[in-house]
Backbone as JSON Lines, residues from 0, in Angstrom:
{"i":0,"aa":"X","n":[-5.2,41.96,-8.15],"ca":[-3.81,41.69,-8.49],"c":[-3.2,40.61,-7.59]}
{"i":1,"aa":"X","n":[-4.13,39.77,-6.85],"ca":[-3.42,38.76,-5.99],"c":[-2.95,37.3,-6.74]}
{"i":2,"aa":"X","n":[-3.55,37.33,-7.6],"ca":[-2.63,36.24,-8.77],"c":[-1.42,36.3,-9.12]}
{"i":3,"aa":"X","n":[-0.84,37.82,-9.8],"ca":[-0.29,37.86,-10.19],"c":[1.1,37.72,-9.17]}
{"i":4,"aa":"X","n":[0.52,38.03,-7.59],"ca":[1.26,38.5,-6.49],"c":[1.73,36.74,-6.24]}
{"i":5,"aa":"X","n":[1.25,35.79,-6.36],"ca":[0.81,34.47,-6.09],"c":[1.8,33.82,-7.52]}
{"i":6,"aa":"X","n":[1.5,33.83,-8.22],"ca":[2.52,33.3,-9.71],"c":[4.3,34.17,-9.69]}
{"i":7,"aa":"X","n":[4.12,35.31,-8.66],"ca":[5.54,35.77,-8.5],"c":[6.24,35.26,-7.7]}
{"i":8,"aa":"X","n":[5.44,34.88,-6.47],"ca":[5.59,33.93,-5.2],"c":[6.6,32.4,-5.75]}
{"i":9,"aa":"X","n":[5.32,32.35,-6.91],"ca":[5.83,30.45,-7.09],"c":[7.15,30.84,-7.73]}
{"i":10,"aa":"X","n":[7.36,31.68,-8.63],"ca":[8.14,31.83,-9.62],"c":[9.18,32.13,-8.48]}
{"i":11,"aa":"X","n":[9.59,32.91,-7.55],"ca":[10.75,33.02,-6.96],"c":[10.96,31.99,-6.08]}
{"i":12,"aa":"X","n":[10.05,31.24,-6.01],"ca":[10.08,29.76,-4.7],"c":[10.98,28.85,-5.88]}
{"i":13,"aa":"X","n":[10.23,28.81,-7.22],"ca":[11.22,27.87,-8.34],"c":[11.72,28.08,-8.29]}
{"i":14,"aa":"X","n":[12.82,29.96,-8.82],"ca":[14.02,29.84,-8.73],"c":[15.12,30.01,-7.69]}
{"i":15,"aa":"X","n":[14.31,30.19,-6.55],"ca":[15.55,29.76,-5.25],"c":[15.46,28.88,-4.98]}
{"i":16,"aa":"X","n":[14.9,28.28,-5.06],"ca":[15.31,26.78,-4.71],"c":[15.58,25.91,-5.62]}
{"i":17,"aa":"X","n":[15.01,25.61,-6.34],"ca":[15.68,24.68,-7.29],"c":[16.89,25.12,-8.54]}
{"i":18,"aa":"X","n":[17.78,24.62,-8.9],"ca":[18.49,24.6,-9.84],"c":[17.62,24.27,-10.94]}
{"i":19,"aa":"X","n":[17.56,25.3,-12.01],"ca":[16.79,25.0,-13.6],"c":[17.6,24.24,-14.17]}
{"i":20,"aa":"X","n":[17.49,23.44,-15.09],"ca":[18.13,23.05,-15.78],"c":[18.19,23.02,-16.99]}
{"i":21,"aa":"X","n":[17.72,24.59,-17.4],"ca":[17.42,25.48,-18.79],"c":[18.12,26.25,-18.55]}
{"i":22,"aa":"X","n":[19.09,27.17,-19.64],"ca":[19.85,28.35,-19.96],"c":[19.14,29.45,-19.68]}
{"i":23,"aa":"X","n":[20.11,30.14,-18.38],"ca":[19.93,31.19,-17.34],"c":[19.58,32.78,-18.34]}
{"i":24,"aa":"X","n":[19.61,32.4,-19.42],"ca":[19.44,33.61,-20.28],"c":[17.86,33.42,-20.59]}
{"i":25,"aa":"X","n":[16.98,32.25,-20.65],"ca":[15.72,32.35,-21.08],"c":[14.79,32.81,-20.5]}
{"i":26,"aa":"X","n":[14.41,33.88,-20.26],"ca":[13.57,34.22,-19.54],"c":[11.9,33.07,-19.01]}
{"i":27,"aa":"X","n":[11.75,33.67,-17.66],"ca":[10.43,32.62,-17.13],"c":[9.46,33.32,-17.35]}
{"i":28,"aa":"X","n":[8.21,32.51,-17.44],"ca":[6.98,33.37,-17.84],"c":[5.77,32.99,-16.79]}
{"i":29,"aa":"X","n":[4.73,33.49,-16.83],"ca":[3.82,32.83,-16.49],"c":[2.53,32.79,-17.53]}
{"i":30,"aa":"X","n":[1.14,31.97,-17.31],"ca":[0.37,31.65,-18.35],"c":[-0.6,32.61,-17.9]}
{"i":31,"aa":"X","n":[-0.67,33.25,-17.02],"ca":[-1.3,34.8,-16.32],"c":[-1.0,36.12,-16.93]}
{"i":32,"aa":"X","n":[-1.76,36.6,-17.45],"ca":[-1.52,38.1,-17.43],"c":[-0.94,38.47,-16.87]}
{"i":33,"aa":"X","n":[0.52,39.43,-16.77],"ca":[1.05,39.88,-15.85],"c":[1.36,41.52,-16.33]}
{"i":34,"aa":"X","n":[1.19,42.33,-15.7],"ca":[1.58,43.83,-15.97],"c":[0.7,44.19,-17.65]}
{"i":35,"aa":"X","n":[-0.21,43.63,-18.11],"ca":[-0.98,44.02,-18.88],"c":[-0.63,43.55,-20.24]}
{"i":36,"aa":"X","n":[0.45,42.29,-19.5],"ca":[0.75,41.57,-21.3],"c":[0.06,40.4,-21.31]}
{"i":37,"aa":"X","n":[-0.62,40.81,-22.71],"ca":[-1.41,39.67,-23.19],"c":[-0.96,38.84,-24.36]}
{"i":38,"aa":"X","n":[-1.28,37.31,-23.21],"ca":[-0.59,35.78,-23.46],"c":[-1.46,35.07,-24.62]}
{"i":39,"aa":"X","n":[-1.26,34.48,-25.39],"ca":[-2.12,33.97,-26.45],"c":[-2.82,32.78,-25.36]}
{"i":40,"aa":"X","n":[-4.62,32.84,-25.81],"ca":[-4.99,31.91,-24.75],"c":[-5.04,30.85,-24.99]}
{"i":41,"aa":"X","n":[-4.35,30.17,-25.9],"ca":[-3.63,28.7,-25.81],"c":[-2.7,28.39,-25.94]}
{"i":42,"aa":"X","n":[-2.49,28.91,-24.58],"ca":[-1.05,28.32,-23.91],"c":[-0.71,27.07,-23.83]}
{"i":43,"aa":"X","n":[0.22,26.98,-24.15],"ca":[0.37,24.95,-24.27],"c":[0.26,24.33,-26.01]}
{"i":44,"aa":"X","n":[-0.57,25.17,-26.3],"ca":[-0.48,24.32,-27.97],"c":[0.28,24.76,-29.12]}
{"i":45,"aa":"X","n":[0.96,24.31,-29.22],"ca":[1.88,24.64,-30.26],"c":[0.93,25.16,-30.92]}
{"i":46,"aa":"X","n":[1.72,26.8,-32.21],"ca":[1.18,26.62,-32.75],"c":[2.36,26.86,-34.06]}
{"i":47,"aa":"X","n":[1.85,27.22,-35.49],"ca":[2.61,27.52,-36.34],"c":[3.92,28.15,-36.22]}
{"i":48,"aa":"X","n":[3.59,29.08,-35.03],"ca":[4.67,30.07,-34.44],"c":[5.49,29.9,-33.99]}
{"i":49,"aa":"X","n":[5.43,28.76,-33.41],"ca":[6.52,28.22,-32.27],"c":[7.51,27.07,-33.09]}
{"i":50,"aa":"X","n":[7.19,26.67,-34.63],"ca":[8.37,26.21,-35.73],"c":[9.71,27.52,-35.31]}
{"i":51,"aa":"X","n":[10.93,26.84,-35.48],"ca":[11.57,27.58,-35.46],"c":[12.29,27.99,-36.76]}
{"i":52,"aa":"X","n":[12.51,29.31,-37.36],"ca":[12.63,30.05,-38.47],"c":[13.19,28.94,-39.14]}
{"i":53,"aa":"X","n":[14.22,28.26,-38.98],"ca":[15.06,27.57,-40.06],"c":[14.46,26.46,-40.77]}
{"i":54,"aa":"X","n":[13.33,26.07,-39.48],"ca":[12.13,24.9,-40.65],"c":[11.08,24.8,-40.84]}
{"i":55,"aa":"X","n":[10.53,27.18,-40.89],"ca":[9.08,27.17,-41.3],"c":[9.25,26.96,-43.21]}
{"i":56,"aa":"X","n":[8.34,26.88,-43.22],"ca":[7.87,27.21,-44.69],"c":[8.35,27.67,-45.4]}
{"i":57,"aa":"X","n":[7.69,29.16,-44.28],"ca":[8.25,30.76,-45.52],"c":[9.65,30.93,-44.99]}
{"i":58,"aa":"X","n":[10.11,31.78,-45.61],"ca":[11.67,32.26,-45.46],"c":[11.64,33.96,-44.33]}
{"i":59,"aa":"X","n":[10.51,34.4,-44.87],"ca":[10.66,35.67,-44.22],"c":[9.99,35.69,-42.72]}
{"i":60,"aa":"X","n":[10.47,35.61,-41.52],"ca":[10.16,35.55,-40.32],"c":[10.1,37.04,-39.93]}
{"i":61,"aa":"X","n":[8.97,37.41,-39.18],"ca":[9.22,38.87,-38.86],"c":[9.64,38.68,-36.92]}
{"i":62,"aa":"X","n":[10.06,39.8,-36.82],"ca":[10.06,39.75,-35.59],"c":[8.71,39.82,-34.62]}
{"i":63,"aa":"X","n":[8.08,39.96,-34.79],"ca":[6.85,39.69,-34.44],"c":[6.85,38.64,-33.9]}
{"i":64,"aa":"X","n":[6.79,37.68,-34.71],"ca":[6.94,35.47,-34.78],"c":[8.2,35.27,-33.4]}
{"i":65,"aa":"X","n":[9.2,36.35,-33.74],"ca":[9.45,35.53,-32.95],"c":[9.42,35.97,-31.27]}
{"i":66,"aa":"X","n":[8.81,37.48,-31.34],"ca":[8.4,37.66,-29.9],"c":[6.71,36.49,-29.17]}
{"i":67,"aa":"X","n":[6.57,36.45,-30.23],"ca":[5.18,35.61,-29.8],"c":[5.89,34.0,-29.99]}
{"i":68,"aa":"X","n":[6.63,33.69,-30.45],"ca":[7.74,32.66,-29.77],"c":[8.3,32.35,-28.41]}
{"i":69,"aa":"X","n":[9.33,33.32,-28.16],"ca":[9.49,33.42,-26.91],"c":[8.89,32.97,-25.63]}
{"i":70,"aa":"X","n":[7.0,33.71,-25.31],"ca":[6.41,33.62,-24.3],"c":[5.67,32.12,-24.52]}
{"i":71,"aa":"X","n":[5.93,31.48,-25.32],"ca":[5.03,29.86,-25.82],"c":[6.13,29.11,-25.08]}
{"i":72,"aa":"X","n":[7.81,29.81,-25.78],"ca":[8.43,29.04,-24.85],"c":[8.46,29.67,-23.23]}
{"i":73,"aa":"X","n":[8.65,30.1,-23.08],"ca":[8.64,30.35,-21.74],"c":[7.76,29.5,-20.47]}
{"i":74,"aa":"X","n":[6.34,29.89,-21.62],"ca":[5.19,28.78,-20.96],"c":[5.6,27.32,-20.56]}
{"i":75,"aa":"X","n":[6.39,26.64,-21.38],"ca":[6.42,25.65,-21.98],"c":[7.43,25.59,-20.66]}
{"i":76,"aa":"X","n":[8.42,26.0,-20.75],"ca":[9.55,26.1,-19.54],"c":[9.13,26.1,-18.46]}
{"i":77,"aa":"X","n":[8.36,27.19,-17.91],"ca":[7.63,27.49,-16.91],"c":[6.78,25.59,-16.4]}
{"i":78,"aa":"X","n":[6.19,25.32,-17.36],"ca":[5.29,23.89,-16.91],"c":[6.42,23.08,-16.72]}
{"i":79,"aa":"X","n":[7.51,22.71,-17.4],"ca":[8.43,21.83,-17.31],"c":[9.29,22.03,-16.23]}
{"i":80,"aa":"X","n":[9.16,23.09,-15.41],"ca":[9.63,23.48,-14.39],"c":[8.8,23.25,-12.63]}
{"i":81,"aa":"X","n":[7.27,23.36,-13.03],"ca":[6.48,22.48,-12.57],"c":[6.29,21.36,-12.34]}
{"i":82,"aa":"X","n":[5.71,20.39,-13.29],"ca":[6.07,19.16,-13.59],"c":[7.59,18.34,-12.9]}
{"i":83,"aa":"X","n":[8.64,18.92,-13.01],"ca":[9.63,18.39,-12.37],"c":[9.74,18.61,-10.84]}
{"i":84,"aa":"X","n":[9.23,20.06,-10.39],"ca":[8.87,20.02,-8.7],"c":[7.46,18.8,-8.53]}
{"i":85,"aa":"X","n":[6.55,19.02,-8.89],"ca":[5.91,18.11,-8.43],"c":[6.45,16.37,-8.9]}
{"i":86,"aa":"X","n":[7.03,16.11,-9.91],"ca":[7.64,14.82,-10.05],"c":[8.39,15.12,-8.84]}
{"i":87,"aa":"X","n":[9.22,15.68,-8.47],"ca":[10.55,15.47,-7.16],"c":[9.29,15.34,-6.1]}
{"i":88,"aa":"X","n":[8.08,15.85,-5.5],"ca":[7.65,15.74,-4.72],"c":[6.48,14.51,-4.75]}
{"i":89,"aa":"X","n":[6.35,14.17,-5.81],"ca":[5.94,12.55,-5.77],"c":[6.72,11.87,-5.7]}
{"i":90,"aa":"X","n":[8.08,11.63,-6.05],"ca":[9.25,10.87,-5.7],"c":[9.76,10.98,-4.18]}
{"i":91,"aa":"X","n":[9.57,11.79,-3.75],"ca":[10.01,11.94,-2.0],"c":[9.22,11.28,-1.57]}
{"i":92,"aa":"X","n":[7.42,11.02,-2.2],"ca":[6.53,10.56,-1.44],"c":[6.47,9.25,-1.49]}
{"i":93,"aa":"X","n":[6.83,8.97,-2.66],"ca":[6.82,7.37,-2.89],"c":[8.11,6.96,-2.19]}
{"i":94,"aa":"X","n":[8.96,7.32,-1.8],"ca":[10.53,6.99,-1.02],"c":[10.11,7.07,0.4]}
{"i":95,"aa":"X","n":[9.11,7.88,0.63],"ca":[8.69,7.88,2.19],"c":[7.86,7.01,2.68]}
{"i":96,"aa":"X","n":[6.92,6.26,1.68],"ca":[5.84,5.41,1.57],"c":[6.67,3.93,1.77]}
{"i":97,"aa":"X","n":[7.96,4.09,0.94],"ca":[8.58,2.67,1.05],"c":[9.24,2.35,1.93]}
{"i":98,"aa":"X","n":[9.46,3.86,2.64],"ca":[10.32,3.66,4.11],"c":[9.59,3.07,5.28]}
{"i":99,"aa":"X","n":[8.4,3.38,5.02],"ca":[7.25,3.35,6.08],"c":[6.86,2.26,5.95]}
{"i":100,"aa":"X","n":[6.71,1.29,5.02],"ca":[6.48,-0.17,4.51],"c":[7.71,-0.99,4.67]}
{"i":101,"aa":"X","n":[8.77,-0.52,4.65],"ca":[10.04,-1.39,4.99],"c":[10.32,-0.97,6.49]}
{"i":102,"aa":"X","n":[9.44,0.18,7.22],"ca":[9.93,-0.02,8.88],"c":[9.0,-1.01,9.22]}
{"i":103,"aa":"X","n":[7.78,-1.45,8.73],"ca":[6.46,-2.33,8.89],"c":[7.1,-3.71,8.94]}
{"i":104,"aa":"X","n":[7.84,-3.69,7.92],"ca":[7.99,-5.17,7.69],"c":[9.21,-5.48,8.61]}
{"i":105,"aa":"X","n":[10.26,-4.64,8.99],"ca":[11.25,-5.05,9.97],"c":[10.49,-5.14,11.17]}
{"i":106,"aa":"X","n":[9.4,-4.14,11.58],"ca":[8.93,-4.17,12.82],"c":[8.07,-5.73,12.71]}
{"i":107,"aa":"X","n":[7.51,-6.37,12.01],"ca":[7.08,-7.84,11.84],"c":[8.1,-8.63,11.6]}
{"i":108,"aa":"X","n":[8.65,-8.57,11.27],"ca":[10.18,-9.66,11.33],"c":[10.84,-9.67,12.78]}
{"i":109,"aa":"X","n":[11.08,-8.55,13.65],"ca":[11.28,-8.61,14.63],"c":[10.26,-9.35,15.7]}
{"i":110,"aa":"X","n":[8.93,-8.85,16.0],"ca":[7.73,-9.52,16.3],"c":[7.87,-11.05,15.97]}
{"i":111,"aa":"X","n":[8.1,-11.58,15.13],"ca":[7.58,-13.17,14.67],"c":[8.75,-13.72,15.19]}
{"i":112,"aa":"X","n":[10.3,-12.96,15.33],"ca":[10.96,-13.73,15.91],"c":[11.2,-13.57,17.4]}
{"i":113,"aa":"X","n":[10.66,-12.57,17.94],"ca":[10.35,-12.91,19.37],"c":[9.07,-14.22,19.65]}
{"i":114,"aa":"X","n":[8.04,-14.06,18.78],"ca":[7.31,-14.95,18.86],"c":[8.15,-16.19,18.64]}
{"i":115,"aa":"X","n":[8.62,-16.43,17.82],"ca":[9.27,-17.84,17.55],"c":[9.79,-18.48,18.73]}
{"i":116,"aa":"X","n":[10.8,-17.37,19.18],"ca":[11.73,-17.89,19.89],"c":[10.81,-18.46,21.45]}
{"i":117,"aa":"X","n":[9.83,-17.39,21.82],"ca":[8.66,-18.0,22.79],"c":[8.38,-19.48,22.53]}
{"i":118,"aa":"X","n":[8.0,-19.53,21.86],"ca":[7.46,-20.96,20.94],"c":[8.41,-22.01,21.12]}
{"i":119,"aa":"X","n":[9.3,-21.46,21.06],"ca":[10.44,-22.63,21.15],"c":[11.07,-23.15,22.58]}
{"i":120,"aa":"X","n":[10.84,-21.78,23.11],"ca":[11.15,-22.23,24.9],"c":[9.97,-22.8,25.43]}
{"i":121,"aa":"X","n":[8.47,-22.99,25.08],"ca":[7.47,-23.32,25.31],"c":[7.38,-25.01,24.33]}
{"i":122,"aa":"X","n":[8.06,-24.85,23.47],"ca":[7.93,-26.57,22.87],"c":[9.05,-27.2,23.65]}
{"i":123,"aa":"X","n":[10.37,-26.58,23.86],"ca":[11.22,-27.52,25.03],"c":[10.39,-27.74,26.33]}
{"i":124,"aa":"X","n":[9.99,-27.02,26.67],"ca":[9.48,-26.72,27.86],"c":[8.33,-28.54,28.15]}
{"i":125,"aa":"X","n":[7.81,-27.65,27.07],"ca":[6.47,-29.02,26.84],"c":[7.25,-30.84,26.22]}
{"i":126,"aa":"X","n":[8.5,-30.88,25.67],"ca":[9.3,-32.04,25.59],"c":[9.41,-32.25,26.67]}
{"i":127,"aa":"X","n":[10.13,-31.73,27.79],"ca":[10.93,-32.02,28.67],"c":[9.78,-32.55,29.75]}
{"i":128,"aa":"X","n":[8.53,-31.97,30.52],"ca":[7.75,-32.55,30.47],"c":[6.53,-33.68,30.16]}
{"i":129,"aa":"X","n":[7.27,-33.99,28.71],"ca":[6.72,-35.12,28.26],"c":[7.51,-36.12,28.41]}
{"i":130,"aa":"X","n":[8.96,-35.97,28.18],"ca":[9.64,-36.94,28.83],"c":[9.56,-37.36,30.03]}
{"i":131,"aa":"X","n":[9.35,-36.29,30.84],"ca":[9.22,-36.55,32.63],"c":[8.03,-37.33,32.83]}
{"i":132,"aa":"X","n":[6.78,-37.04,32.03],"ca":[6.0,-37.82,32.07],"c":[5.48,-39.56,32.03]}
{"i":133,"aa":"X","n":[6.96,-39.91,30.87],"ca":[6.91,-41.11,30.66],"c":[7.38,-42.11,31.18]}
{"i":134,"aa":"X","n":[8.81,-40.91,31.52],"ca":[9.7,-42.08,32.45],"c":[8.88,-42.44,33.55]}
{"i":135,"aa":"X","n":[7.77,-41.82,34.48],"ca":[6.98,-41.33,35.36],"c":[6.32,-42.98,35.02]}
{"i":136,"aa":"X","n":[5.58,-42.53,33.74],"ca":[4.84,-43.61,33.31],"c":[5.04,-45.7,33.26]}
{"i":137,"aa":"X","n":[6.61,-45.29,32.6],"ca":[7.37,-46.67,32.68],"c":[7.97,-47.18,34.16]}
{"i":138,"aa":"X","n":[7.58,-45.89,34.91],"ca":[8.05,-46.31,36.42],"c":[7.29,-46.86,36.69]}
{"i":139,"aa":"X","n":[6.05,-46.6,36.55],"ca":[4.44,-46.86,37.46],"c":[4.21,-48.16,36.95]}
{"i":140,"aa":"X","n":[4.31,-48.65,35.84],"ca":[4.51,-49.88,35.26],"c":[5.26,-51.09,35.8]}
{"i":141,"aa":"X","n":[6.51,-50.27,36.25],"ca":[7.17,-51.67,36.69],"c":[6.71,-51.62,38.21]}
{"i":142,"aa":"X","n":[6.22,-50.76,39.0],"ca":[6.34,-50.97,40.22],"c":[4.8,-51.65,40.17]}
{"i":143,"aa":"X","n":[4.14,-51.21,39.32],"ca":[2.81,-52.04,39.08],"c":[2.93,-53.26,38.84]}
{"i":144,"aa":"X","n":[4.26,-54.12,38.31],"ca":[4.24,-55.41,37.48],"c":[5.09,-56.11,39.18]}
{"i":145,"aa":"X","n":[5.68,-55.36,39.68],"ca":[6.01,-55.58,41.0],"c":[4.97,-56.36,41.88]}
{"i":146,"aa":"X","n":[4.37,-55.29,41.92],"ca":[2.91,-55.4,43.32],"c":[1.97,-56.71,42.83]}
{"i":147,"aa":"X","n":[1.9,-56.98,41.4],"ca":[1.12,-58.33,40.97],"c":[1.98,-59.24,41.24]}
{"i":148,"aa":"X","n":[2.93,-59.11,41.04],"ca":[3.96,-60.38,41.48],"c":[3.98,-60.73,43.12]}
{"i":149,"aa":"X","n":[4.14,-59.69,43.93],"ca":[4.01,-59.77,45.2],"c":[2.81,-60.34,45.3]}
{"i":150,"aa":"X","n":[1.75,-60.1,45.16],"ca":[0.52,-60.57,45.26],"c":[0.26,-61.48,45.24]}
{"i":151,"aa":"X","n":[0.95,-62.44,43.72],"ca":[1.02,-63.69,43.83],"c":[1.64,-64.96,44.43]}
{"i":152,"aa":"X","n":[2.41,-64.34,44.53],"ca":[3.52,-64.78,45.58],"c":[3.03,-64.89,47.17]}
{"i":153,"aa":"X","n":[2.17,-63.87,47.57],"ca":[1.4,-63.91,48.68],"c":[0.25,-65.09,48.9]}
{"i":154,"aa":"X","n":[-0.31,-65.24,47.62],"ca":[-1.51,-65.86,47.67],"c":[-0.98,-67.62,47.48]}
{"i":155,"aa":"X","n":[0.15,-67.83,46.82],"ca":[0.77,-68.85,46.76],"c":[1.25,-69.77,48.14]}
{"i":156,"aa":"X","n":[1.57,-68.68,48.89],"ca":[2.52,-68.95,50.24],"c":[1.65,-69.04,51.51]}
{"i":157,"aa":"X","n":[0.08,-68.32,50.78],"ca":[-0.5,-68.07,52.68],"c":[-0.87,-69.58,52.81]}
{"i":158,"aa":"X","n":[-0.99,-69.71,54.49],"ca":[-2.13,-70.85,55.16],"c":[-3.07,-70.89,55.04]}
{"i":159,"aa":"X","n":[-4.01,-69.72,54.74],"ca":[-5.32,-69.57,54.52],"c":[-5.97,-69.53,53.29]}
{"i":160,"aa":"X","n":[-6.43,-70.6,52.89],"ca":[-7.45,-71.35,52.32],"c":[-7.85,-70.18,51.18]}
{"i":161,"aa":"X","n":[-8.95,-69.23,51.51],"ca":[-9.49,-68.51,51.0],"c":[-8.6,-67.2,50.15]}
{"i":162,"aa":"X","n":[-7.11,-67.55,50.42],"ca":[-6.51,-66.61,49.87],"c":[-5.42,-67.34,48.41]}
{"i":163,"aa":"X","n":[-5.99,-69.24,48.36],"ca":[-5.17,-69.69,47.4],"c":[-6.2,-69.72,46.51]}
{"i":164,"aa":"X","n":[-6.18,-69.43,44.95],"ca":[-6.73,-70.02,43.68],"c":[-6.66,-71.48,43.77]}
{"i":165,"aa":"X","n":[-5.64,-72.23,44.0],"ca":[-5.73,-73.43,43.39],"c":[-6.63,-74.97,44.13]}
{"i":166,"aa":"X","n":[-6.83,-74.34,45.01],"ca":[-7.55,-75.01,46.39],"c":[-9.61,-75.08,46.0]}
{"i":167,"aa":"X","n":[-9.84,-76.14,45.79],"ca":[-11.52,-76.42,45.35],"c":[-11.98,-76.25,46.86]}
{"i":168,"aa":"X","n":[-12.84,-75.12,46.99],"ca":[-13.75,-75.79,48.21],"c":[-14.73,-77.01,48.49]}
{"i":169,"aa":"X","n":[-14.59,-77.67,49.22],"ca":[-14.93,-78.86,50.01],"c":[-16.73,-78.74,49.74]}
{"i":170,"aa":"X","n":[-17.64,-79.26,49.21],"ca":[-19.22,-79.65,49.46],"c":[-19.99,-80.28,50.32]}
């Protein structure tokens, strides 16, 4: 009897907690044997029985039809009552999945702009040094265009022979 103990379980977990949203008069069923009533074993398929009187066929409905009505619906209730807990609990999951993918992507948006901003104190960084470099460079230039001038100017002016270009040595 631990099934039946187990399908009473679910059945009072459905209706305390959730709000049905079927008329509190229809009774719930389960697709289990319960207390020795026996369920037609195809549960779930419609059958002739489950037309309702006003658009079978015949005219004369016994009561019978429509107690074996009842527990088809019930079934039927019972799954649709299922079906909507587990839809709500795939919907929580997929809402938790997107939360977890949208903390991912803020936590990388944050990341790339710390990175950026590194990047950017590291490309000034590396300008400002390249500038220092050049002026560095255009210095060395003129003090270089300096020292040839001095030079020549030296070699122009000395007494000694061996320090002018323009002077032929003697044979």
């Amino acid at each position: 009897m631990q099934p039946q103990s187990d399908v009473f379980n679910l059945r009072n977990y459905i209706n305390s907690s959730i709000p049905s949203p079927y008329p509190s008069h229809l009774p719930t069923s389960s697709p289990y044997p319960i207390n020795g009533q026996n369920l037609n074993p195809f549960y779930g398929f419609q059958s002739a029985t489950n037309i309702p009187p006003s658009m079978s066929l015949s005219s004369n409905s016994t009561s019978d039809e429509a107690e074996e009505q009842q527990p088809d619906e019930n079934i039927i209730n019972e799954r649709k009552q299922r079906r909507m807990i587990s839809n709500r609990e795939s919907a929580r999951r997929s809402r938790m999945r997107k939360q977890r993918h949208l903390d991912e992507l803020w936590s990388q948006v944050m990341w790339f702009r710390v990175e950026n901003h590194q990047l950017l104190d590291k490309l000034n960084s590396l300008s400002e040094s390249h500038e220092k470099v050049l002026q560095e460079n255009i210095q060395l230039k003129e003090e270089t265009s300096e020292l040839k001038q001095v030079i020549s100017d030296m070699k122009i002016q000395s007494p000694f022979s061996c320090f002018r270009d323009d002077i032929i040595p003697i044979e």
